[in-house]
FIKOLZA-1660 file (N, C-alpha, C; in steps of 0.1 Angstrom, whole numbers, plus 5000, padded with zeros to 4 digits):
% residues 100
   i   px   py   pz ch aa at
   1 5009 4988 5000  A  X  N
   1 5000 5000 5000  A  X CA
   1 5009 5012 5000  A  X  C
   2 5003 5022 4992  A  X  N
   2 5014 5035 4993  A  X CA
   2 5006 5043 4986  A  X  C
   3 5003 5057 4995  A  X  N
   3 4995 5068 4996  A  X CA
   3 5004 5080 5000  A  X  C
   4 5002 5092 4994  A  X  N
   4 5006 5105 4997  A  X CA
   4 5004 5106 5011  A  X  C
   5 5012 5113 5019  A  X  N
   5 5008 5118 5031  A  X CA
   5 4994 5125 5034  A  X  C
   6 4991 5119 5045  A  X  N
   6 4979 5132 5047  A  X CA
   6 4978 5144 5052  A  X  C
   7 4971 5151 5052  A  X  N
   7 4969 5166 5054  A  X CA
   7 4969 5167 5065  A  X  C
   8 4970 5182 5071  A  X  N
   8 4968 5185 5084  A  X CA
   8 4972 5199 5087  A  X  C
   9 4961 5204 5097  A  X  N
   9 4967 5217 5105  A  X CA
   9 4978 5218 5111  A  X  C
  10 4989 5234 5108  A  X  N
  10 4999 5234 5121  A  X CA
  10 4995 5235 5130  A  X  C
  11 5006 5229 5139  A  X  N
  11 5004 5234 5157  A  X CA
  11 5009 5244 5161  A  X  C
  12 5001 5256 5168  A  X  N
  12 5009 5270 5172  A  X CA
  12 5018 5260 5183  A  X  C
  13 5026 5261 5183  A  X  N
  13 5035 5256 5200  A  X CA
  13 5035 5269 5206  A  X  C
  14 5037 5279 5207  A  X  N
  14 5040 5285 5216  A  X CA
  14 5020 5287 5225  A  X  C
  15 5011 5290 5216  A  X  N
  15 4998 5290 5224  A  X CA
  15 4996 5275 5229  A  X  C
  16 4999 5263 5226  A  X  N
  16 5000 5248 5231  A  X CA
  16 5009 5252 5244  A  X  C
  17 5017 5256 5245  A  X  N
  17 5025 5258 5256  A  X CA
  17 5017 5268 5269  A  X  C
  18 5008 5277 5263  A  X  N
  18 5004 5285 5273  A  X CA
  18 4992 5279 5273  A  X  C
  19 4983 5273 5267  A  X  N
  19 4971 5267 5271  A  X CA
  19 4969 5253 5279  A  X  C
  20 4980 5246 5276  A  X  N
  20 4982 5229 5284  A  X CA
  20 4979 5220 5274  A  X  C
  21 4968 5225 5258  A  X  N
  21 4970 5219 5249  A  X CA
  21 4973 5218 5237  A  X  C
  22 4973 5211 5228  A  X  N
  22 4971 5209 5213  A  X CA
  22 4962 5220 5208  A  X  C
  23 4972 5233 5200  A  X  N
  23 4963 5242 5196  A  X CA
  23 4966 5243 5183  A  X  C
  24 4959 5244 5174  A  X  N
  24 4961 5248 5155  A  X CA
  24 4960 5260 5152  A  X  C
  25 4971 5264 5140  A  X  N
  25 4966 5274 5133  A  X CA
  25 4952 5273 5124  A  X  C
  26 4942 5280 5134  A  X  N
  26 4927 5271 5125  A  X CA
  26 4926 5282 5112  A  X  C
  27 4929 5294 5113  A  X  N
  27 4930 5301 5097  A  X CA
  27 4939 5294 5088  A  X  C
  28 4943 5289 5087  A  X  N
  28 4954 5281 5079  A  X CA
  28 4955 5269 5079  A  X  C
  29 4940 5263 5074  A  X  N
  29 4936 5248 5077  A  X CA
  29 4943 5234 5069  A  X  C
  30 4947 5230 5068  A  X  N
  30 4958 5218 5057  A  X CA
  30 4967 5218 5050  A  X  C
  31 4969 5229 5052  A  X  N
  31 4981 5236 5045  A  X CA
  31 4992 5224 5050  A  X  C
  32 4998 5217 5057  A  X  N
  32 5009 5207 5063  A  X CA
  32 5004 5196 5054  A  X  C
  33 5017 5185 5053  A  X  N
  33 5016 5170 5047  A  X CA
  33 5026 5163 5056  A  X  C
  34 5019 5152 5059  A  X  N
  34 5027 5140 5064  A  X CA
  34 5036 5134 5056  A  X  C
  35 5046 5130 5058  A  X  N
  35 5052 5121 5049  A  X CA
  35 5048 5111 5043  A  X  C
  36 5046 5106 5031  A  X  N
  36 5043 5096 5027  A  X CA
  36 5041 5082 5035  A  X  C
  37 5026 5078 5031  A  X  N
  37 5024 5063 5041  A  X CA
  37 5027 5050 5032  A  X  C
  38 5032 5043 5033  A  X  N
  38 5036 5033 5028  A  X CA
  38 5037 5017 5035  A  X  C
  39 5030 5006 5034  A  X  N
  39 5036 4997 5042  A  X CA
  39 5032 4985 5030  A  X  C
  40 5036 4972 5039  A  X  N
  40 5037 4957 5028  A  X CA
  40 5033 4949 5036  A  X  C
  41 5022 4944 5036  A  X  N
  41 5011 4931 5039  A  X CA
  41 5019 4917 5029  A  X  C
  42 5018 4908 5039  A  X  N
  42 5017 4901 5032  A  X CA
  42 5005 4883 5042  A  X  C
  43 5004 4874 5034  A  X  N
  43 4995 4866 5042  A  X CA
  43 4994 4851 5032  A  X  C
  44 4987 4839 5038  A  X  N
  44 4988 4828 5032  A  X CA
  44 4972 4825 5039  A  X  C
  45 4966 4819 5031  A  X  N
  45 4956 4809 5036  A  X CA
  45 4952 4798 5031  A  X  C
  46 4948 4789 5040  A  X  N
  46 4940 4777 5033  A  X CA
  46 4927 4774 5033  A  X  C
  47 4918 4771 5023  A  X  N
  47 4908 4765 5021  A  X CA
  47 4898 4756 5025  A  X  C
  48 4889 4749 5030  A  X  N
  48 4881 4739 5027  A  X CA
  48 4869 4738 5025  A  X  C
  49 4867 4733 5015  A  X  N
  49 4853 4735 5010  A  X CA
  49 4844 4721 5013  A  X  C
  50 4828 4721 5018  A  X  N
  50 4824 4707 5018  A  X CA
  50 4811 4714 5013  A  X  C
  51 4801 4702 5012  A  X  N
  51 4785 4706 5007  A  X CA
  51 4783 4716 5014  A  X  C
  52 4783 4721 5027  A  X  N
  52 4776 4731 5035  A  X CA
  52 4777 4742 5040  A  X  C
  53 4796 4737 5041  A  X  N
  53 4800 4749 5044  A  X CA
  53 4818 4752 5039  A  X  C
  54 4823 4762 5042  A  X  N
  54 4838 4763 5038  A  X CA
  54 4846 4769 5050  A  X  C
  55 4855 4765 5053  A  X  N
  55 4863 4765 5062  A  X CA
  55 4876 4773 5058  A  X  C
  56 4879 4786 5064  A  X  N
  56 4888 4792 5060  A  X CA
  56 4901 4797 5071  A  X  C
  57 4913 4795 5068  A  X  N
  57 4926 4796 5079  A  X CA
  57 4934 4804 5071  A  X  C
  58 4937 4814 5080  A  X  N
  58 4948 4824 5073  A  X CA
  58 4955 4830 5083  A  X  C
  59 4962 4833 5080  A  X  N
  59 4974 4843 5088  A  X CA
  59 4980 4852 5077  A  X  C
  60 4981 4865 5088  A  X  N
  60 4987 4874 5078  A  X CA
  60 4997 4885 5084  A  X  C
  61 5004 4894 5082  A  X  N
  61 5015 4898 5086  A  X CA
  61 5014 4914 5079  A  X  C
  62 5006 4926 5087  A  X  N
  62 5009 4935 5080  A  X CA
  62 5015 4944 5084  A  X  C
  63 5026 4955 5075  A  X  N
  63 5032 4959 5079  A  X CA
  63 5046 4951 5081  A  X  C
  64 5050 4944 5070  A  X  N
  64 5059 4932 5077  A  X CA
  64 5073 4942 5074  A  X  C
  65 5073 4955 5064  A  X  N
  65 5084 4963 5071  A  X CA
  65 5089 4969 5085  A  X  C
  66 5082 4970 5094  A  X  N
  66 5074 4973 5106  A  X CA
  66 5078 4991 5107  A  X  C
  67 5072 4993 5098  A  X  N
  67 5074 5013 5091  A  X CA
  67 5067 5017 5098  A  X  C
  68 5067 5027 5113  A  X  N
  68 5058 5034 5119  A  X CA
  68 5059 5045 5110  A  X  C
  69 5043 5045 5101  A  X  N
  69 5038 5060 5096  A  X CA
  69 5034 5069 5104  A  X  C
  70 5032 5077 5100  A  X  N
  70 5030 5093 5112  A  X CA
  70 5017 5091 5108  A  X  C
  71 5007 5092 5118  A  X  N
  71 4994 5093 5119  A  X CA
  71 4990 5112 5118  A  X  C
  72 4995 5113 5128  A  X  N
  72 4994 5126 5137  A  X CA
  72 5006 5130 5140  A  X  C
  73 5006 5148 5143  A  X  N
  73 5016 5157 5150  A  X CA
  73 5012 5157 5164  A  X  C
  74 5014 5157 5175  A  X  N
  74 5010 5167 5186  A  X CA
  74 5022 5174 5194  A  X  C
  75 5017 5182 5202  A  X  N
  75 5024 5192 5207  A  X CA
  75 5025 5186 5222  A  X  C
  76 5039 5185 5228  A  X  N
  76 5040 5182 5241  A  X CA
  76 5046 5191 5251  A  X  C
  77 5039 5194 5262  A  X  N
  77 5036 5207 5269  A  X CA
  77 5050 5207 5274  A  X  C
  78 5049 5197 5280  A  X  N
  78 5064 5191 5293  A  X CA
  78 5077 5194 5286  A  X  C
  79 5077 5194 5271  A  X  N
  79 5091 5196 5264  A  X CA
  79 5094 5205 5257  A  X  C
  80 5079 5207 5255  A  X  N
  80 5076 5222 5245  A  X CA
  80 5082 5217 5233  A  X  C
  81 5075 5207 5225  A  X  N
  81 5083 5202 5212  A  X CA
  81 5070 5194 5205  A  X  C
  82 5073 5194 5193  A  X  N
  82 5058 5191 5183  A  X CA
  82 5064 5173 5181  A  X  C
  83 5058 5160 5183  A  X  N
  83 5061 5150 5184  A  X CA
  83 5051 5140 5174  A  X  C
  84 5059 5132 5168  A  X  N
  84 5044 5123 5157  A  X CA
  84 5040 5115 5162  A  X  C
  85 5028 5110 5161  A  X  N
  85 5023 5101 5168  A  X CA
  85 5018 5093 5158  A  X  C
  86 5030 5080 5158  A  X  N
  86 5027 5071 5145  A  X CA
  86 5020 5059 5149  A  X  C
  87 5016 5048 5133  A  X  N
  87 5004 5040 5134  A  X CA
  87 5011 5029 5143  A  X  C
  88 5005 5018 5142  A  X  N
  88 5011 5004 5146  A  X CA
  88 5022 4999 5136  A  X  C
  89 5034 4991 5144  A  X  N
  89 5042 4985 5133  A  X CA
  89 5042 4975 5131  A  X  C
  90 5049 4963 5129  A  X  N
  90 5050 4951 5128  A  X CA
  90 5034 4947 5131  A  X  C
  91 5024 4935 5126  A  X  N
  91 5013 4931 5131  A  X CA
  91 5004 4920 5126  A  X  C
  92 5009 4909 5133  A  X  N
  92 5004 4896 5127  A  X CA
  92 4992 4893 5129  A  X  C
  93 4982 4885 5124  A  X  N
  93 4969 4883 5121  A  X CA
  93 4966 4868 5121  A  X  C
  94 4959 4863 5134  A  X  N
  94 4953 4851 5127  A  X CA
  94 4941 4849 5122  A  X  C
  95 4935 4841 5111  A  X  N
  95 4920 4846 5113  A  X CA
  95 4915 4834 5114  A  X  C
  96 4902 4825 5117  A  X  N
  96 4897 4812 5111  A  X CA
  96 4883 4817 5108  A  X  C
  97 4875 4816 5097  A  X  N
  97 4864 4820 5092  A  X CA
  97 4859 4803 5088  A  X  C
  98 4846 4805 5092  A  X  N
  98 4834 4791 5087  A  X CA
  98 4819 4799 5079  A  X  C
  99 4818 4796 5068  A  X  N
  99 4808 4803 5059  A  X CA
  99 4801 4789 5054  A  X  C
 100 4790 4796 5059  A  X  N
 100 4776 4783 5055  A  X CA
 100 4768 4787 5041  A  X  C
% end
């Protein structure tokens, strides 16, 4: 999977710093881009089929670069510094599905 970064509001830091939180420049709405999101799934499954029903086993592995993408910016009061707050990385998957 591989998508342009998403958009987003800046964070004033210095009014984040005097209010306790996460404040935006709201006149100057998306103007920011995240870095590009990119990651690599990958997965195996098996099959079985009978008269009634089908029986399905897979495992899967996404993210198997384990590339934390930046979700989000936020602003941290304690350090006074703007910090990403990225997705999940590495992330395996079992599944078993029964379809009647």
């Amino acid at each position: 999977m591989l998508a342009g970064g998403s958009r987003f509001t800046e964070i004033d830091l210095p009014k984040s710093i005097e209010e306790g939180d996460t404040y935006r420049y709201w006149n100057r709405p998306n103007e920011e881009r995240n870095p590009a999101y990119y990651r690599l799934d990958v997965g195996v499954s098996y099959q079985i089929n009978t008269k009634k029903m089908t029986h399905t086993i897979s495992f899967d592995i996404q993210n198997v670069t384990n590339r934390e993408n930046v979700r989000n910016l936020d602003s941290e009061e304690d350090t006074g510094t703007i910090e990403p707050v990225t997705q999940t990385g590495l992330f395996p998957f079992f599944n078993y599905r029964i379809e009647f």
